[in-house]
MISE-301996 format. One record per residue (C-alpha): x, y, z; residue number from 0. Coordinates in nm, 2 decimals, m for minus. Layout:
N
> X Y Z NUM
...
// end
This chain:
541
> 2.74 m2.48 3.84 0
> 2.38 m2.40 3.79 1
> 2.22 m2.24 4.07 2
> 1.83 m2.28 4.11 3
> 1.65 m1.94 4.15 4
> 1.27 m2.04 4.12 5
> 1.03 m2.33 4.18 6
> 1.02 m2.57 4.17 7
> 0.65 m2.55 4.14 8
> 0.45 m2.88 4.09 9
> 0.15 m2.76 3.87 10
> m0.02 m3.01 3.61 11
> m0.09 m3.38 3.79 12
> m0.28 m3.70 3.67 13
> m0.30 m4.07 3.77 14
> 0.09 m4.09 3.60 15
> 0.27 m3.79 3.51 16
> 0.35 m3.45 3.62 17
> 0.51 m3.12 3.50 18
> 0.71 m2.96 3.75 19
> 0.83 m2.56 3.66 20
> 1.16 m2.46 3.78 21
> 1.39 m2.14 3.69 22
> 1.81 m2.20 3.68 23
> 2.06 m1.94 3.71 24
> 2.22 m2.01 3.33 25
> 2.14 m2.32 3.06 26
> 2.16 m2.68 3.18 27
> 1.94 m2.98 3.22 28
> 1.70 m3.02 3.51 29
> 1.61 m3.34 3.63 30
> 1.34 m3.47 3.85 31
> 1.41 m3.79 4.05 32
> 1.13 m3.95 4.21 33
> 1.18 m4.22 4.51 34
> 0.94 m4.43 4.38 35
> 1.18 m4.42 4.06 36
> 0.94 m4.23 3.84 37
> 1.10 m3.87 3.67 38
> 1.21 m3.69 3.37 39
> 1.45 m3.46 3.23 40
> 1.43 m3.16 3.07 41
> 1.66 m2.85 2.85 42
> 1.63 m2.50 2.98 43
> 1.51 m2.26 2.73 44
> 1.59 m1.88 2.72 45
> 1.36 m1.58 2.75 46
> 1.50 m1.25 2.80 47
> 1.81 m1.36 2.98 48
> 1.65 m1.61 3.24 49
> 1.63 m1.97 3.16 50
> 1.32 m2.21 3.26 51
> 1.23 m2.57 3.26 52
> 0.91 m2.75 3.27 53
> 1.01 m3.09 3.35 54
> 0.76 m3.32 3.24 55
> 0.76 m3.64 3.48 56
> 0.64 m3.94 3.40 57
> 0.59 m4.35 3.54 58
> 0.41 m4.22 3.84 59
> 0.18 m4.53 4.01 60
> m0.19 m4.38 4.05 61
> m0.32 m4.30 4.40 62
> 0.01 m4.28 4.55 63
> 0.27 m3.99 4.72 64
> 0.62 m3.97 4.64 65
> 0.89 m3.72 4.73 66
> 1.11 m3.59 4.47 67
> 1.47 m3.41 4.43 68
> 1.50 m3.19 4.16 69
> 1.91 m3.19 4.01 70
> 2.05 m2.95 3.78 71
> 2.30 m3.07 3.54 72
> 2.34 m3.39 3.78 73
> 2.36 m3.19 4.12 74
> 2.11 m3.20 4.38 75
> 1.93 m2.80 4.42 76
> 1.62 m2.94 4.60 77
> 1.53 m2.96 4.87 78
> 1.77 m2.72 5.03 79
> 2.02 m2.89 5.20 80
> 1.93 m2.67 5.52 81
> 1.56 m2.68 5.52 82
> 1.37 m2.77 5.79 83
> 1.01 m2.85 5.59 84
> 0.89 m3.20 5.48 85
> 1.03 m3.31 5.17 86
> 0.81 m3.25 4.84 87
> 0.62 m3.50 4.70 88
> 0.40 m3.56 4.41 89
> 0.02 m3.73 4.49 90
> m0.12 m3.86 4.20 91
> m0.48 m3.93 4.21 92
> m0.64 m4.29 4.20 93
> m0.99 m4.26 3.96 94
> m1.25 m4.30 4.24 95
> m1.06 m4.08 4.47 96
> m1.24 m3.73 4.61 97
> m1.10 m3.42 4.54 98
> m1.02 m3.15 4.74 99
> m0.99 m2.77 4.63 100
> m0.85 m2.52 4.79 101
> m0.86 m2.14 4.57 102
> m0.84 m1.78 4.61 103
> m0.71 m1.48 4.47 104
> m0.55 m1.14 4.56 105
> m0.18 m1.19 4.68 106
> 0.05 m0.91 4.72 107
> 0.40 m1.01 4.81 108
> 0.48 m1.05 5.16 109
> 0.76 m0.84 5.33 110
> 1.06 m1.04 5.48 111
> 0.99 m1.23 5.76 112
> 1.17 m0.96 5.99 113
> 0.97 m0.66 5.85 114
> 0.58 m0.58 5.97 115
> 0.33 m0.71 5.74 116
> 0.10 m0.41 5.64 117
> m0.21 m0.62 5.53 118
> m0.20 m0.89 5.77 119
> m0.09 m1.28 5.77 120
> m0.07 m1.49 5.44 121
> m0.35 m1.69 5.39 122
> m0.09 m1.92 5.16 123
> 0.18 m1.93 5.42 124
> m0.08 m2.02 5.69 125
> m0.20 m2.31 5.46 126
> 0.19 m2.41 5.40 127
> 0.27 m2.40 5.75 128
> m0.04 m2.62 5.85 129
> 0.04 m2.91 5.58 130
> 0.42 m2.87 5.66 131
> 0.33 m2.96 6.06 132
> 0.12 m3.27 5.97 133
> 0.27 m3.38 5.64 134
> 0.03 m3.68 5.63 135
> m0.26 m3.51 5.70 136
> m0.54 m3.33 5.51 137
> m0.42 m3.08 5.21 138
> m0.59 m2.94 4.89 139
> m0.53 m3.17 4.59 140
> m0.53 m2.91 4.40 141
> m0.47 m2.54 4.47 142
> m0.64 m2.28 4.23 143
> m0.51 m1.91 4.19 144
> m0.80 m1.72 4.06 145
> m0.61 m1.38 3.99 146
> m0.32 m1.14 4.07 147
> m0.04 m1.38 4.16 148
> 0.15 m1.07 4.11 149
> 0.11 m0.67 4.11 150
> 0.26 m0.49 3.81 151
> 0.15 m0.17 3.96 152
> 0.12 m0.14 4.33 153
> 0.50 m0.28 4.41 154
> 0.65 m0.31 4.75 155
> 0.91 m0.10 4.90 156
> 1.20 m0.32 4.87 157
> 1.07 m0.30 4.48 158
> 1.05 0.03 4.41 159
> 1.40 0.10 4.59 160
> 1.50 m0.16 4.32 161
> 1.36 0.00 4.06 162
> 1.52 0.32 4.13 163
> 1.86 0.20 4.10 164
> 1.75 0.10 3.73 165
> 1.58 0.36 3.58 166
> 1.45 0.73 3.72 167
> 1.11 0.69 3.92 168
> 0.98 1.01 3.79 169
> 0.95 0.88 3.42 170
> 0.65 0.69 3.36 171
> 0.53 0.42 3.47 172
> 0.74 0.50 3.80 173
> 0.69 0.26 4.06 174
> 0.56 0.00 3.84 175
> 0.72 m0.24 3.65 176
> 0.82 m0.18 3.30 177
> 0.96 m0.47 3.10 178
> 1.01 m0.85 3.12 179
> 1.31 m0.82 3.40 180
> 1.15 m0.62 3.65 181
> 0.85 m0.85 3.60 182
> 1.09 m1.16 3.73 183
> 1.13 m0.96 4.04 184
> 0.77 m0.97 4.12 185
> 0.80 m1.36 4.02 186
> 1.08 m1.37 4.30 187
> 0.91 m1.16 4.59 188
> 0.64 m1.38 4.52 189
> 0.73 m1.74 4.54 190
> 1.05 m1.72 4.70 191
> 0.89 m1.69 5.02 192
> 1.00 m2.02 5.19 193
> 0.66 m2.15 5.32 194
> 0.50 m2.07 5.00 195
> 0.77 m2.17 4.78 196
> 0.75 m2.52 4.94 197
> 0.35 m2.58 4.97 198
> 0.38 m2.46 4.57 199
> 0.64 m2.73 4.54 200
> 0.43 m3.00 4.68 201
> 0.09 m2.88 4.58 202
> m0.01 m2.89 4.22 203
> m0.16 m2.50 4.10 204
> m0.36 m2.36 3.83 205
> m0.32 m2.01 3.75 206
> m0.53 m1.71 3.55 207
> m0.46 m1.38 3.52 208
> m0.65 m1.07 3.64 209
> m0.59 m0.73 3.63 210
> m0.33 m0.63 3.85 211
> m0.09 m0.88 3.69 212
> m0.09 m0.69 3.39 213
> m0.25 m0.32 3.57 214
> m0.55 m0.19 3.76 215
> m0.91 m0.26 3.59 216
> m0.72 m0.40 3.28 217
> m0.92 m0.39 2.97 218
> m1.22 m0.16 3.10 219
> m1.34 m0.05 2.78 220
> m1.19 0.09 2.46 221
> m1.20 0.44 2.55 222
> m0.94 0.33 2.81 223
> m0.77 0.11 2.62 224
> m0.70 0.40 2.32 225
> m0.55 0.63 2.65 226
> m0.31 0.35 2.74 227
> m0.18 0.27 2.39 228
> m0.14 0.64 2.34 229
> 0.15 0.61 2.63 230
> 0.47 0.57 2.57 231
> 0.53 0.31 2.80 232
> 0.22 0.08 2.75 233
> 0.36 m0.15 2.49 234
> 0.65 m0.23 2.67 235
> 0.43 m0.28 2.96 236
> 0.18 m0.50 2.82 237
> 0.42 m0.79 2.62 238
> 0.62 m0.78 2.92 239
> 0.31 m0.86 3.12 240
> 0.17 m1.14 2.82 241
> 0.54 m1.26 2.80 242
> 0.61 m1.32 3.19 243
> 0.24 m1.49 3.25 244
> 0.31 m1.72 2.94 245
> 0.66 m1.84 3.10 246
> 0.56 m1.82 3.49 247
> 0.19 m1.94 3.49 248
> 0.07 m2.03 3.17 249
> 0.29 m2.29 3.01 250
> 0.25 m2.47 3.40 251
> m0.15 m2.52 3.35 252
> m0.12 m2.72 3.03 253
> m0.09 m3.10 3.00 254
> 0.18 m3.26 2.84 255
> m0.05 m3.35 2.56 256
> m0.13 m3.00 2.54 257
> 0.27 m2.90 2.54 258
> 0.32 m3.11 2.27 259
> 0.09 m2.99 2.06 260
> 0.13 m2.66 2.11 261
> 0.39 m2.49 1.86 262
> 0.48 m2.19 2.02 263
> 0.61 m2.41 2.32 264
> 0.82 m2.60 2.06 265
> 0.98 m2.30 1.91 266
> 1.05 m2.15 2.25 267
> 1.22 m2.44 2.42 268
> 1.39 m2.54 2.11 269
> 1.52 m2.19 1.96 270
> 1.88 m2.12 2.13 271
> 1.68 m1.78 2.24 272
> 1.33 m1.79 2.27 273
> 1.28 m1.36 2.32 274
> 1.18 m1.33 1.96 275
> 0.92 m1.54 1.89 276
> 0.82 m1.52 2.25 277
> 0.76 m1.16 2.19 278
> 0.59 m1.15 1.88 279
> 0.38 m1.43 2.01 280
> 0.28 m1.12 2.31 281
> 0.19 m0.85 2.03 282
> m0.04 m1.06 1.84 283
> m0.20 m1.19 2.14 284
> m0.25 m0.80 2.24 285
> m0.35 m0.68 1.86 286
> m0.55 m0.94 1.81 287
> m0.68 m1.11 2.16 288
> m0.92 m1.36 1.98 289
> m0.62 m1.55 1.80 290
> m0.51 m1.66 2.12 291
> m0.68 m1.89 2.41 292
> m0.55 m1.84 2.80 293
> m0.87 m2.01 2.92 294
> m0.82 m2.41 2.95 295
> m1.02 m2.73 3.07 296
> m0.87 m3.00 3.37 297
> m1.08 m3.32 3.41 298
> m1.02 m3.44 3.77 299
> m1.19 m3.77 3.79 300
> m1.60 m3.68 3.76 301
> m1.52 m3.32 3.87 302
> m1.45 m3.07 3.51 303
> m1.26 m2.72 3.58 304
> m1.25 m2.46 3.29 305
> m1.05 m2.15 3.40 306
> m1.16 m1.86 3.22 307
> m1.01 m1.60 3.07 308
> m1.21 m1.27 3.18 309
> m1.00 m1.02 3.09 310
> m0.76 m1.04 2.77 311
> m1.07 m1.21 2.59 312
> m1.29 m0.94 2.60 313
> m1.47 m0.72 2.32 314
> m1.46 m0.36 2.42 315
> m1.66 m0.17 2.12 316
> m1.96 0.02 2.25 317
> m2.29 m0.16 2.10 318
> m2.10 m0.49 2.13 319
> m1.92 m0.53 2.45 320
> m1.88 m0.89 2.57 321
> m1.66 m0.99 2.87 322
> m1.57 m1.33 2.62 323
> m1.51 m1.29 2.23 324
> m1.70 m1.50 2.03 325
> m1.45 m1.80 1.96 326
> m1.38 m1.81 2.35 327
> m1.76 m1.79 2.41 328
> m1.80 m2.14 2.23 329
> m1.52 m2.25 2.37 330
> m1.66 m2.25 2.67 331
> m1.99 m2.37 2.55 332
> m1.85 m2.67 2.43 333
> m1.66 m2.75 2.67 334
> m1.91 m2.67 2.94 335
> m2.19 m2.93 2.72 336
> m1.92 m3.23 2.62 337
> m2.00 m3.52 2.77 338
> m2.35 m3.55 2.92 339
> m2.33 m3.75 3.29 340
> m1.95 m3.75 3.24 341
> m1.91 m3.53 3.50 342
> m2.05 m3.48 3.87 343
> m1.95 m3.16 3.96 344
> m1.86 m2.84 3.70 345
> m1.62 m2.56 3.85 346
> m1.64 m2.27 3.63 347
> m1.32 m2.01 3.75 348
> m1.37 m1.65 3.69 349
> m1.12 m1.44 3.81 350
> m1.49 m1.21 3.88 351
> m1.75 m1.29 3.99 352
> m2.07 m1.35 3.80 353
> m2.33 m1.21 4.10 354
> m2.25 m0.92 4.28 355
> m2.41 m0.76 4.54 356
> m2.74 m0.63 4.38 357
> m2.64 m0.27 4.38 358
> m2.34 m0.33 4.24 359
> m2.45 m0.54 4.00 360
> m2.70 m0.31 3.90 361
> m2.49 0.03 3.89 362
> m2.21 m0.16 3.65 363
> m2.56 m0.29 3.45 364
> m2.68 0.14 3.45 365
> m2.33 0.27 3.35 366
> m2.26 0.02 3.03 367
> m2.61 0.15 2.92 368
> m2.52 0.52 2.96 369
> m2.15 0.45 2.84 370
> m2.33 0.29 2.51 371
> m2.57 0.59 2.48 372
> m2.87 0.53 2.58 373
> m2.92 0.87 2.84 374
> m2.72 1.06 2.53 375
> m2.35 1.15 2.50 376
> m2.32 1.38 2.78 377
> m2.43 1.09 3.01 378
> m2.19 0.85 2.78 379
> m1.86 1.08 2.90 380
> m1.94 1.10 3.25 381
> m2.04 0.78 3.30 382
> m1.69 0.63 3.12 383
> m1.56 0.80 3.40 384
> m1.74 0.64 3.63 385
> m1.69 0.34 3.50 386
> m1.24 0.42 3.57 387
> m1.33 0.56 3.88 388
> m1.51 0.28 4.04 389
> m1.41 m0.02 3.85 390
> m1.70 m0.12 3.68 391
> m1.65 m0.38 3.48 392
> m1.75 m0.71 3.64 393
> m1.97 m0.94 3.40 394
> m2.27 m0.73 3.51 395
> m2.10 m0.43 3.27 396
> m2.12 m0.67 2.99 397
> m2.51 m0.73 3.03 398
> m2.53 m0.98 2.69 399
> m2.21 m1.19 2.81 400
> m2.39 m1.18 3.22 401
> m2.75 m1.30 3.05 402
> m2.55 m1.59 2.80 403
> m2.36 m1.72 3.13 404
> m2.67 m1.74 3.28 405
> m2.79 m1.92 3.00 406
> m2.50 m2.22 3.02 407
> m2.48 m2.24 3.36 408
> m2.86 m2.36 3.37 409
> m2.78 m2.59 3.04 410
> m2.51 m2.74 3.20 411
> m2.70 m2.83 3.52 412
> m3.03 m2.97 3.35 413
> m3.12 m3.29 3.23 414
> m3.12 m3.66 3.37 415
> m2.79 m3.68 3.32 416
> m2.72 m3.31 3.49 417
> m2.42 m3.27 3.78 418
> m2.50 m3.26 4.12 419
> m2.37 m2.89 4.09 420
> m2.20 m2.64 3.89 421
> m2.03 m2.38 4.13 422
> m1.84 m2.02 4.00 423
> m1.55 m1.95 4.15 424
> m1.40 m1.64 4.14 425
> m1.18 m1.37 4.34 426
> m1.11 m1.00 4.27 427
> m1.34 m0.78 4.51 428
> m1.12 m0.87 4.85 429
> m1.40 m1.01 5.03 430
> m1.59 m1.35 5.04 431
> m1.93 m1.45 5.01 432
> m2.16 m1.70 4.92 433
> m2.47 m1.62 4.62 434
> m2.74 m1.85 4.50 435
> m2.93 m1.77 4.15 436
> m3.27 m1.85 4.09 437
> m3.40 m1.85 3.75 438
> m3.71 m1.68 3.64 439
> m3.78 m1.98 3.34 440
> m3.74 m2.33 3.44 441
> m3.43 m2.38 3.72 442
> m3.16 m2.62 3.67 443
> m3.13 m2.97 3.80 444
> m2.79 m2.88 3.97 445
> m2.73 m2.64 4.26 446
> m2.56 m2.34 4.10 447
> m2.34 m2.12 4.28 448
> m2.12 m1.82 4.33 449
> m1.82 m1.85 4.53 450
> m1.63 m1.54 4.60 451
> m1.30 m1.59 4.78 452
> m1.06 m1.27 4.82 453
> m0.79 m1.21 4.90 454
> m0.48 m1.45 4.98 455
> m0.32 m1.18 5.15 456
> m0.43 m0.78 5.08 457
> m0.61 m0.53 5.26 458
> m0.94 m0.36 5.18 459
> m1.05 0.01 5.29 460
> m1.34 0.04 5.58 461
> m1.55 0.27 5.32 462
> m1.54 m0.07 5.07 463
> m1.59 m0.30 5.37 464
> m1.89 m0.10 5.46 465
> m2.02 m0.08 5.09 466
> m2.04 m0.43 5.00 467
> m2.19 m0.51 5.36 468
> m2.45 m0.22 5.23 469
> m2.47 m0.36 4.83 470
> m2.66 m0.66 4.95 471
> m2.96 m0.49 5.18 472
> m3.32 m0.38 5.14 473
> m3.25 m0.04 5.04 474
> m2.93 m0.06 4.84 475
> m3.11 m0.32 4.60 476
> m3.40 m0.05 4.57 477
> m3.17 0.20 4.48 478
> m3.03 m0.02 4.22 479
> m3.35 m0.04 4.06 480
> m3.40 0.30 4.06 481
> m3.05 0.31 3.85 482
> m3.15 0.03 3.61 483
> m3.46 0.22 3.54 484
> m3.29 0.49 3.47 485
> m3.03 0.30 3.19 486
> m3.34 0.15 3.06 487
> m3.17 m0.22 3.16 488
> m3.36 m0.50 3.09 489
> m3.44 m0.74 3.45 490
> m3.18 m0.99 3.48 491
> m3.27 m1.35 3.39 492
> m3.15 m1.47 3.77 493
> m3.24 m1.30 4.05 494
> m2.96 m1.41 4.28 495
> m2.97 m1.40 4.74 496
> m2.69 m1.41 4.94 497
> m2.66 m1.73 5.16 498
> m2.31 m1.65 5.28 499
> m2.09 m1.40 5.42 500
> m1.96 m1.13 5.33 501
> m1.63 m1.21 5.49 502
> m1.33 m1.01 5.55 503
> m0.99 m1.07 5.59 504
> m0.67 m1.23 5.45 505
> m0.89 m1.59 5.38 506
> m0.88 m1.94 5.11 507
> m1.23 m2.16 5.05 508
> m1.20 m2.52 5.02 509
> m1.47 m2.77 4.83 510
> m1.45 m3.12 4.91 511
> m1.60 m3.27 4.68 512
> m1.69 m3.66 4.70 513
> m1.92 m3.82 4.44 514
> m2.18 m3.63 4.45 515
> m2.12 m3.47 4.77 516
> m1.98 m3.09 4.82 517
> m1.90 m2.93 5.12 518
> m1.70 m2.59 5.20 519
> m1.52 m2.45 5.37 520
> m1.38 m2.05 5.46 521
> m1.04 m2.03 5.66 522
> m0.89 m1.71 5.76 523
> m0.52 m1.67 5.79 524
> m0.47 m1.61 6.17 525
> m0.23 m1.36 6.28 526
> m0.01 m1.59 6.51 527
> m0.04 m1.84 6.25 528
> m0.26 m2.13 6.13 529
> m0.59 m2.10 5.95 530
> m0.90 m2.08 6.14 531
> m1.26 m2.23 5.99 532
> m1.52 m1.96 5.95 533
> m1.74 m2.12 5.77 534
> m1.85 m2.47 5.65 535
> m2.14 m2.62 5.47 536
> m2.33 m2.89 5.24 537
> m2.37 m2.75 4.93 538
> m2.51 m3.04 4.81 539
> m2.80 m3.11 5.05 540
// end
């Protein structure tokens, strides 16, 4: 009998279907059956020895909720017969309905519920364990990920003990993973935790990578990219990470138009083992990063999302760095431009964030120009250390890509047809915080916004807590001038203020966004519990 060993995770959502992401113990079919009578079937397919569905449901009625049982090979595997939370349901959205995002990013597995929690409470198991109390009540229509669902290199204990009984923990990479398996056990630490494994059940997600789901500052600049390619372990490493986002997050954040179309999909669900082309499918996207797109669009109602891919889309060459390649910089483009006044509000998701602090923005502007030469090559050495040393390589380090953002975001916001607001979301730097640009030529219609959420549930030191209180004062932002001067860097076309935060702590943000209407709001994940408001505001106002 097939056994189910991960998800079910309810990820893409529209007025009529679904696709629902599950993981079985050996082939069969997995079904979905909805109360209403809406569902779907789908084969398992086979990647490295594990076997995955994404169900695609379908005859869902528009602005309704309906729970759902998922069956493999005709027997009931959810909802656990012994469970104690709400059943799952699927919400499909009516067309003049709000919508309600909840996002963050950061979230290192949490320890067994009998063990002490290093870094605090869960941000995602407080959110779980609020919906779960008041089923009916208010919950995120949508739940974005922005970024390290998963860390390939800073493992828990119960990990590396694992990983010691497989291989020897003195060989490189040691306590990291290594390969496609020990990649599922990350996967399982993950979302097996019951709280979070039901709220990702009943709560449709969208998922992009960042760094620590492949390794630390990922992609920093090809100087470090030569070093890691010269290891012996790196390749493994790197399709392994490519391989297990593809099957655990990617596939999930496509429609089924999208599936359809989408031939590597085909070959893997239909091929008796995926691996193969599965694999090659990971080398070419890491040889060649511009053949392949991670980044996507979701149209929800008059609201437009495109996730961005910030990290295996990037040029790394000295004299031509950019954070996007050119194909994935037109991509965006377009899809940030198409269809004037169709659109109220656009949600651009960076796993980083556009503004920084301003002396953090300007030291990452100061150290691309010395890395590219400007102060000479002694300065061009020390400063790629630098770079490695204090992860410098936010959108600021690629000063053309910073400026050509810049540039869309005020495109996309101007006009008589413009949105009422076009907001950045992003993760990555364990804080949260609130930034407002203001453009030196002629400013947008729409409000434009950063908003920094991070993490779900992590720690950050006291020294970094005290640096970005510091990054955003009088006298840091004069230092950072001096820098800039120093690199020769051209002034930014935004100068950007902080009107929020910086906030600490395990923590989600929340838009509501209604017409033309968006409010916010911070939670932080409270230690007995529950989610407390911080923050909330009219962005719109």
């Amino acid at each position: 009998m097939a056994g189910l060993r991960l998800g079910p995770l309810l990820r893409y959502t529209d007025g009529s279907s679904a696709t629902i992401w599950v993981e079985a113990s050996r082939p069969c079919v997995a079904e979905v059956r909805c109360a209403d009578g809406a569902g779907g079937t789908a084969g398992t397919f086979q990647v490295a020895g594990h076997h995955y569905a994404l169900v695609p449901v379908t005859g869902l009625t528009p602005g309704t909720a309906t729970a759902y049982e998922v069956l493999l090979d005709g027997s009931r595997v959810w909802p656990p017969p012994d469970t104690r939370l709400p059943p799952s349901v699927i919400r499909t959205p009516a067309g003049d309905d709000g919508l309600r995002v909840a996002f963050g990013s950061c979230r290192w597995a949490a320890p067994p519920a009998d063990e002490q929690d290093p870094v605090g409470p869960d941000a995602l198991d407080s959110l779980a364990a609020r919906i779960a109390a008041d089923p009916a009540g208010e919950r995120p229509d949508v739940l974005l990920l922005l970024g390290d669902q998963v860390y390939a290199d800073e493992t828990s204990d119960a990990t590396r003990r694992r990983l010691a009984t497989r291989r020897d923990p003195a060989e490189p990479p040691g306590a990291e993973v290594a390969d496609y398996e020990e990649y599922t056990w990350l996967y399982y630490e993950s979302w097996l935790d019951p709280n979070v494994r039901w709220l990702l059940s009943t709560v449709p997600s969208c998922m992009i990578f960042d760094d620590h789901d492949v390794i630390d500052d990922w992609n920093t600049s090809a100087a470090w990219l030569a070093d890691m390619r010269a290891t012996p372990w790196w390749r493994e490493r790197i399709l392994s990470g490519l391989m297990s986002y593809w099957v655990h997050q990617h596939i999930g954040n496509l429609s089924p138009a999208e599936l359809a179309a989408d031939p590597l999909f085909a070959t893997v669900r239909d091929a008796p083992d995926g691996t193969d082309a599965l694999r090659d499918f990971a080398y070419r996207a890491d040889a060649d990063p511009a053949s392949v797109r991670w980044s996507y669009r979701r149209d929800f109602g008059r609201v437009r999302l495109l996730m961005v891919d910030s990290r295996a889309a990037r040029v790394l060459e000295e004299g031509g760095r950019a954070m996007l390649d050119p194909g994935e910089a037109a991509w965006l483009r377009e899809q940030a431009l198409d269809g004037p006044g169709s659109y109220d509000h656009l949600l651009v998701g960076s796993s980083l964030p556009w503004l920084l602090p301003h002396l953090v923005h300007d030291a990452e502007a100061w150290n691309a120009a010395l890395c590219r030469g400007e102060r000479g090559p002694r300065w061009a050495r020390f400063s790629e250390k630098v770079r490695r040393a204090a992860d410098l390589e936010h959108w600021a380090a690629f000063p053309t890509s910073f400026t050509a953002l810049a540039e869309l975001l005020a495109a996309a916001g101007s006009g008589p047809q413009a949105p009422a607001s076009v907001l950045v979301l992003s993760g990555d730097v364990h804080h949260a915080y609130v930034a407002e640009p203001k453009w030196r030529a002629a400013a947008p219609d729409a409000r434009v916004l950063q908003l920094t959420c991070s993490p779900v549930h992590n720690s950050i030191p006291l020294s970094m807590r005290l640096g970005f209180r510091a990054g955003w004062s009088a006298p840091a932002r004069a230092l950072g001038r001096r820098l800039a001067r120093h690199g020769r860097c051209p002034r930014p076309v935004v100068d950007w203020r902080k009107t929020g935060g910086p906030w600490f702590g395990n923590q989600l943000m929340t838009l509501t966004l209604n017409g033309r209407s968006a409010r916010l709001r911070l939670e932080h994940a409270r230690e007995k519990g529950g989610l407390t408001t911080v923050e909330e505001s009219d962005l719109t106002s």
